[in-house]
MDTraj code that builds the backbone (N, CA, C; nanometers):
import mdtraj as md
import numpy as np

residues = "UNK UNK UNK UNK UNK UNK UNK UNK UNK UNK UNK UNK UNK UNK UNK UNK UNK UNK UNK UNK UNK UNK UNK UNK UNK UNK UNK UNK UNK UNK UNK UNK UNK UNK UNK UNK UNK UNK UNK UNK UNK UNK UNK UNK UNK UNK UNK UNK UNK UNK UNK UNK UNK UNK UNK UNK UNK UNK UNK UNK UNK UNK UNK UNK UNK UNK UNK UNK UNK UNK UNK UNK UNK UNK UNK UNK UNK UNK UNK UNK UNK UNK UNK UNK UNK UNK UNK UNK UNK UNK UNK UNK UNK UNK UNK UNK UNK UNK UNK UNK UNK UNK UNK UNK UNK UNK UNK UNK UNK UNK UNK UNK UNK UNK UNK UNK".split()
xyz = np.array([
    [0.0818, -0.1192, 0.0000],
    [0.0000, 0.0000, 0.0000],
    [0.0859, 0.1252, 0.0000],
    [0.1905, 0.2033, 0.0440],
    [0.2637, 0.2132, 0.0577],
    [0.3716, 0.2326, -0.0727],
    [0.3605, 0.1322, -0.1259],
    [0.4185, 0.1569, -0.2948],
    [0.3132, 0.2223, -0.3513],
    [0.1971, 0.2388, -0.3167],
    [0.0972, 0.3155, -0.4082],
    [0.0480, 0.4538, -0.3726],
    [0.1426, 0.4502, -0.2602],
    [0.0636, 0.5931, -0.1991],
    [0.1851, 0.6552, -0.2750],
    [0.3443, 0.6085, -0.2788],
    [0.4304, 0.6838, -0.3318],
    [0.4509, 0.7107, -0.4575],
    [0.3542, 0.6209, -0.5942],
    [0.3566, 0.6517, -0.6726],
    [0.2553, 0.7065, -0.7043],
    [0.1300, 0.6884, -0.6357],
    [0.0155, 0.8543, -0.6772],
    [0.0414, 0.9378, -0.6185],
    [0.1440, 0.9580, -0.5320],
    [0.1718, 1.1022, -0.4750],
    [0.1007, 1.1446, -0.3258],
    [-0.0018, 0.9881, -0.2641],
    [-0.0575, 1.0027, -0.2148],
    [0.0448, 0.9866, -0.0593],
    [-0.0353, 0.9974, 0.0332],
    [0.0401, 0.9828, 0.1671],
    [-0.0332, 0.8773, 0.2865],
    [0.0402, 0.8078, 0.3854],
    [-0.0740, 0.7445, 0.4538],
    [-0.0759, 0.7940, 0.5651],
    [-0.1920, 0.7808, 0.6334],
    [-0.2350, 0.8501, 0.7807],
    [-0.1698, 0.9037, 0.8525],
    [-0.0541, 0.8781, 0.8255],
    [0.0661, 0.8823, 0.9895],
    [0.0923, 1.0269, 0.9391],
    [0.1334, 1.0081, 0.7824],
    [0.1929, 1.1513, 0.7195],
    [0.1128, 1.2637, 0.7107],
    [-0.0696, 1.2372, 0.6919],
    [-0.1560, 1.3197, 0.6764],
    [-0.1926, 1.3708, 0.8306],
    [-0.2033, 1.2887, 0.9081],
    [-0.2424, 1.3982, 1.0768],
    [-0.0598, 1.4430, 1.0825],
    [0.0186, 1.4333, 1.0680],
    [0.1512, 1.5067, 1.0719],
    [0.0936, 1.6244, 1.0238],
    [0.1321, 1.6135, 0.8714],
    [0.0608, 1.7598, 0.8085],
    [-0.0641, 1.8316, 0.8498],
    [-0.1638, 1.7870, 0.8890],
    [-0.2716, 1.8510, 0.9611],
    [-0.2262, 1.8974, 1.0828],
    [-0.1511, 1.8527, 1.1956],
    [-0.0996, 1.8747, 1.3228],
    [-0.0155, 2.0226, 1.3062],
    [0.0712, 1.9836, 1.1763],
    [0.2006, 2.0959, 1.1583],
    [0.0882, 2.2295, 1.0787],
    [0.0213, 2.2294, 1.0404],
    [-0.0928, 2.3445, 1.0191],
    [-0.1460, 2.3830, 1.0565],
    [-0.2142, 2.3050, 1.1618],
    [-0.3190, 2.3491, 1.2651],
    [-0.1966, 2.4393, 1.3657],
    [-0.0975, 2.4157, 1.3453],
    [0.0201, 2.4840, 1.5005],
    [0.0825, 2.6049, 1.4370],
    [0.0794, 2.5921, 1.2912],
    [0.1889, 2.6954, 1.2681],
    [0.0943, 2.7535, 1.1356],
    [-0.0474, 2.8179, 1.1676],
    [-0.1777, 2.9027, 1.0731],
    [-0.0648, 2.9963, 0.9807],
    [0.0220, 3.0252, 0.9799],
    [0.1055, 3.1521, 0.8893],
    [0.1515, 3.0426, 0.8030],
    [0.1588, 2.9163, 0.7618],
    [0.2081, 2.8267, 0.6627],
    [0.0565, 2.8653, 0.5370],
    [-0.0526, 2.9090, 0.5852],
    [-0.1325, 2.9003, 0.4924],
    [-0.0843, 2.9546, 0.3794],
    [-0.1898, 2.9398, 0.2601],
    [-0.1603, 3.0209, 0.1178],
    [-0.2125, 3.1614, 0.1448],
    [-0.1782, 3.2967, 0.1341],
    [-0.2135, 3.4018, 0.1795],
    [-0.2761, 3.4674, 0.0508],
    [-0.2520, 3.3784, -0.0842],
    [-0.2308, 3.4578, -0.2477],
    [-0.3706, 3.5142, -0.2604],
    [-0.4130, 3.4419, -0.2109],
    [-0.6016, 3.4747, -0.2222],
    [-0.6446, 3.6048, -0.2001],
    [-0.6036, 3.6570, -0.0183],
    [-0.6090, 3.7592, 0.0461],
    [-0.5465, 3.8858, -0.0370],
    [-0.4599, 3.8537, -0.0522],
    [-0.3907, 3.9694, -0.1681],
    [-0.4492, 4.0154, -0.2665],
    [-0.4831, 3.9108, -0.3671],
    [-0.5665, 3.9714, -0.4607],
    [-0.7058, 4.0355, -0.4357],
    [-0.7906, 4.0197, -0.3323],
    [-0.9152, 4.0754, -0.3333],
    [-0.8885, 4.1747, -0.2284],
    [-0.7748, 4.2010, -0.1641],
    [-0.7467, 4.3284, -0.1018],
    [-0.7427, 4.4520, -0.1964],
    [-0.7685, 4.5936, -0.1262],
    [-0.7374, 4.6798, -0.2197],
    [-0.6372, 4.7921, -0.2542],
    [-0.5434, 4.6989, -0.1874],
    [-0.3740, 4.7438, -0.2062],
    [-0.3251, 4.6534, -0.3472],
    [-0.2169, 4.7418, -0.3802],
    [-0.1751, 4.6806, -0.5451],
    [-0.2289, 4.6793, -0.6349],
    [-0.1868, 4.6483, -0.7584],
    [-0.1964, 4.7020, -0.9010],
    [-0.3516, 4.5922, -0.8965],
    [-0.3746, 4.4878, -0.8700],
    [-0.5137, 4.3864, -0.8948],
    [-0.6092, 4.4654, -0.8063],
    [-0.5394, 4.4869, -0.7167],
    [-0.6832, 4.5707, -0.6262],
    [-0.7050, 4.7058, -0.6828],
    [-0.6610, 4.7843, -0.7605],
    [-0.6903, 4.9141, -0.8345],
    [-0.7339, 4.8918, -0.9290],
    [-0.7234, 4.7495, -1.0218],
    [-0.7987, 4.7386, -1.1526],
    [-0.8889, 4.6974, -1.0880],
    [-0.9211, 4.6050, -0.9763],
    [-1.0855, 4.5703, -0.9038],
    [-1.1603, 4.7021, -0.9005],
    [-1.1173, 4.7950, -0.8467],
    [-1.2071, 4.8900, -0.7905],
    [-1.2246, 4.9518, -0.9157],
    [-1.0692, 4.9807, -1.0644],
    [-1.1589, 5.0533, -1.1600],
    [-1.2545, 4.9866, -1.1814],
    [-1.2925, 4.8870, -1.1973],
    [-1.3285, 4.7505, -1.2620],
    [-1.4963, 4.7789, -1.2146],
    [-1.5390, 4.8264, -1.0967],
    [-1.6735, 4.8301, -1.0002],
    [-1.6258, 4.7420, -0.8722],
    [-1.5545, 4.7002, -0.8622],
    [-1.4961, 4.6190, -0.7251],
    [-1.4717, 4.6598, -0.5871],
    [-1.4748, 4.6254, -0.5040],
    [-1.3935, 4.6739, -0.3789],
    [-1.4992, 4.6845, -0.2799],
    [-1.3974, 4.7449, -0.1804],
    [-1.5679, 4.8273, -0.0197],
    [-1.5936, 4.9495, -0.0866],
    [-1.5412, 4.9953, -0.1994],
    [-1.6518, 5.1719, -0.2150],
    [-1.7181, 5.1220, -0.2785],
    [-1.7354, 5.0075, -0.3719],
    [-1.8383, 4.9341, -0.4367],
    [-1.9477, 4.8879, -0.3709],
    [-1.8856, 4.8407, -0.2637],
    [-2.0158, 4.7860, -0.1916],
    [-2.1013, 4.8941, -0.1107],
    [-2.0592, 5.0106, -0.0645],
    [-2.1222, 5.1343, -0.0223],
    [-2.2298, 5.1641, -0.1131],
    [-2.2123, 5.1496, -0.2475],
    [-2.2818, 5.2103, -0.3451],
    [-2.4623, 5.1200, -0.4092],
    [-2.4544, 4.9556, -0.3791],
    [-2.5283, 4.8966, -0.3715],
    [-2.6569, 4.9480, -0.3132],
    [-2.7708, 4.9061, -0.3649],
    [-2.9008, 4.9443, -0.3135],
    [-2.9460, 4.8045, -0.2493],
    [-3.0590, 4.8366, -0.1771],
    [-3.0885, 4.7149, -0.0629],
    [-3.1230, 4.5540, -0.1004],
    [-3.1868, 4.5839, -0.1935],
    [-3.1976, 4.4343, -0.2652],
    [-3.0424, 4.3669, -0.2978],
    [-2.9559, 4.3965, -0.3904],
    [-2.8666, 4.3777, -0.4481],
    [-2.7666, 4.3776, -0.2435],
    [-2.7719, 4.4036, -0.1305],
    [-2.7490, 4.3828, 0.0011],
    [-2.8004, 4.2471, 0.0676],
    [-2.9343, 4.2518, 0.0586],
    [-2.9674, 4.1254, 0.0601],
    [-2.9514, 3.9933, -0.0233],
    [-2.8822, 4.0155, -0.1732],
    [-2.8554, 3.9059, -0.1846],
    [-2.6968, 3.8873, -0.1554],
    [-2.5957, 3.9564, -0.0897],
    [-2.4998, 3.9539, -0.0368],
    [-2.5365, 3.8899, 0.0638],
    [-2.6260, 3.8854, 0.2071],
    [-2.6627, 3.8687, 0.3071],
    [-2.7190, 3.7161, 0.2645],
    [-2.8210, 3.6923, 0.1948],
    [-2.8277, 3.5408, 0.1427],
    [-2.7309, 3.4333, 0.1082],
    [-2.6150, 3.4923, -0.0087],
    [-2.4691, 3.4024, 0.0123],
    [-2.4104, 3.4171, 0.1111],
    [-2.3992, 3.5402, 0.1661],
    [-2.3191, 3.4518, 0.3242],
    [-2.3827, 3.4186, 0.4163],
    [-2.5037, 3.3957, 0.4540],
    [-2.5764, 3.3189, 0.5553],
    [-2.6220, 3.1846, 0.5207],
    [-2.7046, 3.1720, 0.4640],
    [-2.7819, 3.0800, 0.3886],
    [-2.6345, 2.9965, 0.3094],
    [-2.6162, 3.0564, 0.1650],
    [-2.5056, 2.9735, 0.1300],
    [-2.4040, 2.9161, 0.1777],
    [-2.3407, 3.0295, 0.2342],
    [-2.2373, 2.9915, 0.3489],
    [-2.0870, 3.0429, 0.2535],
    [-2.1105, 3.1178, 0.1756],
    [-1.9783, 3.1328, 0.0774],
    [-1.9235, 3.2819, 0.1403],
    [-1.8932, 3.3081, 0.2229],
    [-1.8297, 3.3727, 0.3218],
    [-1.8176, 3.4864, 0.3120],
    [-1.7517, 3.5740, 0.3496],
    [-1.7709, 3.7284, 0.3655],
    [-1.8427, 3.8316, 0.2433],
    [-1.8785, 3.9180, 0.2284],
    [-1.9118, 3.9405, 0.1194],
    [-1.8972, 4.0943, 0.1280],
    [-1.8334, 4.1742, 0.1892],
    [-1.8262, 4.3058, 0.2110],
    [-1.7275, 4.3339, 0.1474],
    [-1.6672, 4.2477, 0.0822],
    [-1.4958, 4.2781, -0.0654],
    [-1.4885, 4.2452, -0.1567],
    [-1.6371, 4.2057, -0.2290],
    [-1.6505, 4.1706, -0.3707],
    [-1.5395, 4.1948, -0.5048],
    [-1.5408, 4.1311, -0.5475],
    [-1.4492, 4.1640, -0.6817],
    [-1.5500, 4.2048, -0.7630],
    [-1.5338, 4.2683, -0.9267],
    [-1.6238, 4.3277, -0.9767],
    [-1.7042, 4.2024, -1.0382],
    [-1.6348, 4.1182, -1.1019],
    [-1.6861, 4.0198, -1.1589],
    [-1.8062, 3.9629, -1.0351],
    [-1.7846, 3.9010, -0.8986],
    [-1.9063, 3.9200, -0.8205],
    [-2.0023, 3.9947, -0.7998],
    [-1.9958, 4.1392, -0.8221],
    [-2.1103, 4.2369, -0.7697],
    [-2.1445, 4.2255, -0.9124],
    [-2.1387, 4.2246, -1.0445],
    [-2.2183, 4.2308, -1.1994],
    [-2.2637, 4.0813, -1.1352],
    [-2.2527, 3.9824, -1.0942],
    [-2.3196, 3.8752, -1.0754],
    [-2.4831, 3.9019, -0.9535],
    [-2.4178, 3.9760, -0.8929],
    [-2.5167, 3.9843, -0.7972],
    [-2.5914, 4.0880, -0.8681],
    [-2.5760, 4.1665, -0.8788],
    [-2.6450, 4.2746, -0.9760],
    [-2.7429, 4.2227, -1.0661],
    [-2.7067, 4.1013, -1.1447],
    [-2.7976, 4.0172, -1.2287],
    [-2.9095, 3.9593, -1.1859],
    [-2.8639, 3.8861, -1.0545],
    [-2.9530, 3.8843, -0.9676],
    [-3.0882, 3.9460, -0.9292],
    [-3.0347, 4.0315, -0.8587],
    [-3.1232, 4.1291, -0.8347],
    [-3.2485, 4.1888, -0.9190],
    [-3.1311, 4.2048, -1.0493],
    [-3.2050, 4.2642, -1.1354],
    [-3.3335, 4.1696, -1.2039],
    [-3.2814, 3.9950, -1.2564],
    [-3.4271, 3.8973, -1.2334],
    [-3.4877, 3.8734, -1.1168],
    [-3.4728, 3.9155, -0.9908],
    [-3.5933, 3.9562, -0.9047],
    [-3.6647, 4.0337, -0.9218],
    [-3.6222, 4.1459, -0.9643],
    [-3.6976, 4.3113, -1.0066],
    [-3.7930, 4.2585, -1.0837],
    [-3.7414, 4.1647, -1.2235],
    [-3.8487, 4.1607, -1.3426],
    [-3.9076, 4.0616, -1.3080],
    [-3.8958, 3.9231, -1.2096],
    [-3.9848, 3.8621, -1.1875],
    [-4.0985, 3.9038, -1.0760],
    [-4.0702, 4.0272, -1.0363],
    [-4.1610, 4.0701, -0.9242],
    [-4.2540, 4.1581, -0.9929],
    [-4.1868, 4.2462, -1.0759],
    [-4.2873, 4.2898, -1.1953],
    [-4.3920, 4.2100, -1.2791],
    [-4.3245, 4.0990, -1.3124],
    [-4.4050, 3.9708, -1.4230],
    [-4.5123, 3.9790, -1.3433],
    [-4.4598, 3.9227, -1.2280],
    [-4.6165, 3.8773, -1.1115],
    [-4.6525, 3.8960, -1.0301],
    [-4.5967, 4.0968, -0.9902],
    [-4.7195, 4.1867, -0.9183],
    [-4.7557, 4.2671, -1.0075],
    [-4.6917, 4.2900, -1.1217],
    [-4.7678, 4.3962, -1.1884],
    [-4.7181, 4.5502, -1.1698],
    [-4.6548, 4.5506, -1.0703],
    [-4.6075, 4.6635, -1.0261],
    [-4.4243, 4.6547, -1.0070],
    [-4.3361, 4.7941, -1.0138],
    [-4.2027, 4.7495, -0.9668],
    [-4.1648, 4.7594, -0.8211],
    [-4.0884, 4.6837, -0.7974],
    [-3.9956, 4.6362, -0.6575],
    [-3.9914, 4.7472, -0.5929],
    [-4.0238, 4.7185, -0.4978],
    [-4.0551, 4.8309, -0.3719],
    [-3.9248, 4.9500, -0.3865],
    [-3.7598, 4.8994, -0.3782],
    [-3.6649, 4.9531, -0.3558],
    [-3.6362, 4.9577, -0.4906],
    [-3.5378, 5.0935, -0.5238],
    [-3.5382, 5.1383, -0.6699],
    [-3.4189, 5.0746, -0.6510],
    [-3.3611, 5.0766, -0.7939],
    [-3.2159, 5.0285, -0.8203],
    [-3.0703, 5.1049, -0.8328],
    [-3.0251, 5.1329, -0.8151],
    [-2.9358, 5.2348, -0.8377],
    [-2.7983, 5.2092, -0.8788],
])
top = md.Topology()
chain = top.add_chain()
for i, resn in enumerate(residues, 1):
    res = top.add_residue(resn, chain, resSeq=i)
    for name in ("N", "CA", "C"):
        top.add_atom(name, md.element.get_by_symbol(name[0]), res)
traj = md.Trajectory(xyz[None], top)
């Protein structure tokens, strides 16, 4: 077994709670690359924000297009949502926006909160 863990690259138990043990003790081994990019320091975080990205982006949101921020991170569980990248808020925005027209389709009237 053992010959097979070393030729798929795989590891056996002893080696995997090692590595879990040595991570769980020493949290600064994580990958940080993530954090960086959706921060809004550096050249990616200035094309985010030209882009519609960032926290002044999210200031600018109207309440619907808030609540479905508040739905992925509660309900979904896909985690913070107050540092969107732009490509996320045009997603949520879409959103929003087929709530608007399905609330129109079938009240007849538009969505309480305007869009902005």
């Amino acid at each position: 077994m053992d010959f097979l863990n070393k030729v798929t690259g795989g590891s056996s138990n002893k080696d995997e709670t090692t590595a879990n043990t040595a991570t769980a003790q020493n949290p600064s081994t994580t990958n940080t690359a993530d954090s960086s990019s959706s921060s809004s320091g550096g050249l990616m975080g200035k094309l985010n924000s030209m882009a519609g990205g960032g926290k002044e982006s999210e200031k600018n949101e109207d309440a619907l297009d808030k609540g479905v921020d508040l739905f992925q991170q509660h309900v979904l569980g896909q985690g913070d949502q107050s540092n969107e990248s732009a490509i996320e808020q045009a997603k949520d925005e879409q959103i929003s926006d087929f709530v608007r027209d399905q609330y129109k389709k079938n009240m007849g009237k538009d969505f309480p909160v305007a869009d902005k």
